[in-house]
N, C-alpha and C positions, 0 to 999 in steps of 0.2 A: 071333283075330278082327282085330286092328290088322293083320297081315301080311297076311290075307286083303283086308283094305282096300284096302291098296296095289295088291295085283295088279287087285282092280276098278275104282279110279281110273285105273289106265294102260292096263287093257284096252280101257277104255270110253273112250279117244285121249285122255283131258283132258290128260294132259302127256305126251310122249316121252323114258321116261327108261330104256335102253338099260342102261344101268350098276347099274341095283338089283334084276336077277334073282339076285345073292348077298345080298340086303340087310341082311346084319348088317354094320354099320360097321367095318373094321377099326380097331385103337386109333390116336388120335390123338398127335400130337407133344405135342400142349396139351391141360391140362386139359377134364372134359365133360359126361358125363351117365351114364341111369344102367344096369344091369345089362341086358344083353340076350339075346335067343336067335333064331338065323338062320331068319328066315320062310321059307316056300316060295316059291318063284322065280314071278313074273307071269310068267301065258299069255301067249306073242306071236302062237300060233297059232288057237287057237278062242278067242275074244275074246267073254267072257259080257256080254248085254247089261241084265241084271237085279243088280243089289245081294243078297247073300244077307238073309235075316231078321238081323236084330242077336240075337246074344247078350241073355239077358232077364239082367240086371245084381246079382250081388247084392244085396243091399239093407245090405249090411255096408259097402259099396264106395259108396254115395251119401251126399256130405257126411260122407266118414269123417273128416274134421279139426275137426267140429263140435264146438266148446268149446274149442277149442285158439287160444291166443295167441303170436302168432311175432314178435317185434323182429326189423328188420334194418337193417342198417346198411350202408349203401354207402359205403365207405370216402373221406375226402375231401370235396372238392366245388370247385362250379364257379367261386367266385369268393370270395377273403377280405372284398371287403365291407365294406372299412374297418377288419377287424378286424385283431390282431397276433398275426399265427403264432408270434411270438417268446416272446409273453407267459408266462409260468411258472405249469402247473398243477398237482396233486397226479399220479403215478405210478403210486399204491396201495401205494408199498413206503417211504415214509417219506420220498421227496425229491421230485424236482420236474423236470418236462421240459415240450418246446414242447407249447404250447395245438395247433397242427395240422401238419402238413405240407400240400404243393401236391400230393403225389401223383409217381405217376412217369408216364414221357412215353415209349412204345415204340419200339421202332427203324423203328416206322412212322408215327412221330408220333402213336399213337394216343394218348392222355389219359388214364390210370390213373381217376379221379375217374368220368367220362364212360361208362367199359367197367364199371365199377362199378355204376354207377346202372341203363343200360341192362340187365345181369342180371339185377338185384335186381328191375325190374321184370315181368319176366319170371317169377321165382321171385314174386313179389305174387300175380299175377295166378294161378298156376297153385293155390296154396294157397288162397287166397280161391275157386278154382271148388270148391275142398273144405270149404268153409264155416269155413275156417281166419279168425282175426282177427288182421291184418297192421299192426302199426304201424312206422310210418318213422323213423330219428333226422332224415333231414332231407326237403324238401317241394318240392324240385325240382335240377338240376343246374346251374343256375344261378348263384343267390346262394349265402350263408353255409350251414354245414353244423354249428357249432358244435364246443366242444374235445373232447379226447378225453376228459377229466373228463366234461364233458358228455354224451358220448353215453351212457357208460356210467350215467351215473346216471337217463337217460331210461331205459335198458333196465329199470333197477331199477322206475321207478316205473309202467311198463308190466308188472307183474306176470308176465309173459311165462313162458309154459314152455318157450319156447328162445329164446336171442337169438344171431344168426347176423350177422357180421361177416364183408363182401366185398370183396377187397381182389385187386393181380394185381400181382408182385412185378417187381424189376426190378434185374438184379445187375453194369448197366453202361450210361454211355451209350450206347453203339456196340452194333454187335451183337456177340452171346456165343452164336452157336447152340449148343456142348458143353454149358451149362446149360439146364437142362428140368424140368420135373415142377410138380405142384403139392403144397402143404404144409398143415397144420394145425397152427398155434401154440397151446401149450396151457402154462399158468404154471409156472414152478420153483414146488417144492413145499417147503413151505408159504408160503404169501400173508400175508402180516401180518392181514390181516383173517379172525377165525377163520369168518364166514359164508362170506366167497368162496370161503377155503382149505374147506371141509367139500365146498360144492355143488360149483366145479370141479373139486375131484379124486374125483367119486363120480360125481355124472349130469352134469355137465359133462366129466368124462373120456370117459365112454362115449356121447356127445353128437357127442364127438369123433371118437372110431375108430369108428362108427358112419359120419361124414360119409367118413372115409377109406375105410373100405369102397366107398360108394358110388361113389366117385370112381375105384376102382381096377377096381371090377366095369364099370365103363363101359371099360375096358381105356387108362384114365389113369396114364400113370408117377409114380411119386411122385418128388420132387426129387433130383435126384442132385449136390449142390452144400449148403454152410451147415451141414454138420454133420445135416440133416434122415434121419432112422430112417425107416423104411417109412412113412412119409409124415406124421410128427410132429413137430414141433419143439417144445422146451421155449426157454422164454424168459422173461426177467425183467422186462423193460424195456416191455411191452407194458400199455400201462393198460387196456386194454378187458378184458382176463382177470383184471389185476390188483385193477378195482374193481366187476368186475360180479356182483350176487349171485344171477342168476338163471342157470341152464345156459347155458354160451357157448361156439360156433363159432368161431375164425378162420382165414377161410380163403383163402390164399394161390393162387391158379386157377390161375395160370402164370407165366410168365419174359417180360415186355412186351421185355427185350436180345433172345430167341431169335425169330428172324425168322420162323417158321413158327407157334409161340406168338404171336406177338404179332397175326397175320392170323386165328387163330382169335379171339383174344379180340377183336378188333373188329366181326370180320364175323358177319351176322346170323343165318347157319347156327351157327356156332360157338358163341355165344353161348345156343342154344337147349339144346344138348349139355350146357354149363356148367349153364344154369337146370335141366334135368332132373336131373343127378346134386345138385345140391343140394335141389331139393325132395323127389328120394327120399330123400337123407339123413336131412333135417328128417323128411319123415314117417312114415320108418323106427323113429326116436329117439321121435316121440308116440306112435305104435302103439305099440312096444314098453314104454310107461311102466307102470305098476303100475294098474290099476282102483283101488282104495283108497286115498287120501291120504295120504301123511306128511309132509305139510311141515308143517312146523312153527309154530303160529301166529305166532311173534314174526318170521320170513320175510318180507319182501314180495315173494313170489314167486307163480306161479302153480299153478296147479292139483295134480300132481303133479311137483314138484320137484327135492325132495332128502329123503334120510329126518334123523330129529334127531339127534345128535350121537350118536357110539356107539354106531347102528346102521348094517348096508351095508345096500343097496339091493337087493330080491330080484332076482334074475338072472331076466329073462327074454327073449323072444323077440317078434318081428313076428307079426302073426296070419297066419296062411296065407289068411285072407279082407278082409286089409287094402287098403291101397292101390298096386295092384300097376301099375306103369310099366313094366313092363321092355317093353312093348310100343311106348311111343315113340321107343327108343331105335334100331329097324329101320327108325322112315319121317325118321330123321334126314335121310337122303338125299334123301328125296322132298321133306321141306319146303325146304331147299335150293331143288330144280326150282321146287316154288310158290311159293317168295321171289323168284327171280330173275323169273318170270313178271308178277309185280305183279298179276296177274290176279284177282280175286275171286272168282269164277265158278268157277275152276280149285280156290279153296280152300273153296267153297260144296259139290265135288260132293263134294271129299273129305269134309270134315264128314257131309253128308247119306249116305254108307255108314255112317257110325260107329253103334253104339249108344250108349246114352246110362249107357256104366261109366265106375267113374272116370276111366280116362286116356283115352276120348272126351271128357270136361269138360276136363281138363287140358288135352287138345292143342287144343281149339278157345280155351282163355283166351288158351295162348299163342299159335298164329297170331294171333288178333285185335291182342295186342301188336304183334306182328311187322308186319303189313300197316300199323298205324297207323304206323309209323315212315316209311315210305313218304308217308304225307299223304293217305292214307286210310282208310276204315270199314269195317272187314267187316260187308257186308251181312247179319246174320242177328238 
């Protein structure tokens, strides 16, 4: 139905986009979004001037995130605030590093902090249309963001059944185009802390390769640079994995040195790509959690977790009537065409083909972001 969309938004002249009669995206240089399949090619020739009937929506796919708590952390932020980056906090592994860094600065100037936030909110918005509940570690791109101690232990006391940390790396001032890919930091094993070490290396592992799936189904290279495995990296040094005891993400989008990465990560198409393969990830990882609880009461964690100590975690799978995206990953292109138009109208008639399944909620959360960045409201 999403690919059918498209051909009826361009049949119907709203936008002129010549270029999306193969409309499955080829893979990008830069990290993106999420698993796709090549629509059928829009009529140019008999040009339908009726919308077909929407697909009637399962009812498994409306608010399939309901009850589910998602931390996220946009890595950074936009101003220290008086505060001292320098200042010396806990690790998680028994010694002490800087309260924050500044973020990295792309070889297009873009603001690591800034391509951060902008995602995240992106990924907010589209969970929240799944009746997902979204907490922030911080409250705007502006001011203070708080330490890395900090965050993590926000993540903790947000209960959260996943906490996702967004971050886009950067392996040089100058440009480095030969480095590429995005990555998923995930702790050397074992964590001093026996709760973090239990939850991340059981549903926080698979939390992880989970997100790397997604990332790579969107036809995202995983890093080719830092020691980084099919798109893994283990690390020590990282407090957010080190002291967070709820399932945790980090994840590394792209390379802000490689010049072609670093225009996706800013730009507002690109960044859409990024937000879809991370919200499929995340709600890849809830769908797939266990219906029955095992966390553990003494946990302060959310709903289904982690199991208790000396159990693994039953292996299962996405429901085949979950929350299925792979269909906005074909009008990547199109939103593109609708972003650069600014037009409202133009992303009023798309919406108005949609039915009302989940990645018609999804895609209209996210345009709505998208146009407001612009300085104004989607009218709907």
């Amino acid at each position: 139905m999403i690919a059918g969309t498209a051909a009826v938004v361009l049949a119907a002249g709203v936008v002129s986009m010549p270029s999306i009669a193969s409309a499955a995206p080829a893979p990008a240089p830069a990290p993106g979004a999420p698993s796709s399949s090549a629509p059928a090619a829009p009529s140019t020739t008999a040009p339908s001037t009726t919308a077909p009937a929407p697909a009637a929506p399962a009812p498994e796919q409306k608010n399939a995130l309901a009850g589910k708590t998602v931390f996220l952390d946009p890595g950074h932020q936009g101003s220290a605030a008086g505060n001292d980056l320098r200042k010396q906090v806990p690790d998680g592994r028994g010694g002490k590093k800087d309260c924050q860094t500044t973020g990295a600065v792309g070889v297009n100037k873009a603001a690591e902090h800034t391509v951060n936030w902008d995602v995240v909110q992106l990924v907010k918005a589209g969970l929240e249309s799944q009746g997902a509940k979204v907490v922030l570690s911080r409250a705007d791109d502006k001011g203070w963001g708080g330490c890395v101690d900090e965050r993590a232990n926000a993540a903790n006391a947000s209960k959260a059944d996943l906490a996702v940390n967004v971050h886009a790396d950067s392996t040089s001032t100058g440009a480095d185009p030969a480095k590429k890919g995005f990555h998923i930091i995930v702790p050397k094993l074992p964590v001093p802390d026996p709760t973090v070490s239990l939850v991340q290396s059981t549903t926080g592992r698979k939390a992880a390769e989970t997100m790397r799936d997604s990332f790579k189904a969107a036809g995202f290279p995983p890093a080719n640079y830092a020691g980084v495995n099919d798109g893994l990296q283990a690390r020590s040094d990282i407090a957010a994995v080190n002291l967070t005891k709820v399932p945790d993400v980090f994840i590394e989008m792209g390379n802000l040195a490689n010049p072609a990465e670093a225009d996706a990560l800013a730009g507002k198409t690109g960044q859409v790509k990024y937000a879809v393969a991370i919200i499929d990830g995340i709600a890849k990882t809830l769908l797939a959690a266990p219906k029955s609880s095992l966390l553990s009461p003494s946990l302060p964690q959310g709903s289904e977790n982690t199991a208790p100590t000396g159990e693994t975690p039953p292996t299962t799978t996405s429901p085949s009537n979950g929350l299925d995206l792979s269909g906005l990953q074909a009008l990547i292109p199109l939103i593109g065409q609708l972003v650069s138009t600014k037009d409202p109208s133009a992303i009023l008639s798309l919406l108005q083909t949609q039915g009302q399944d989940a990645s018609s909620q999804v895609l209209k959360s996210l345009l709505s972001v998208v146009y407001s960045a612009f300085g104004g409201k989607l009218p709907i």
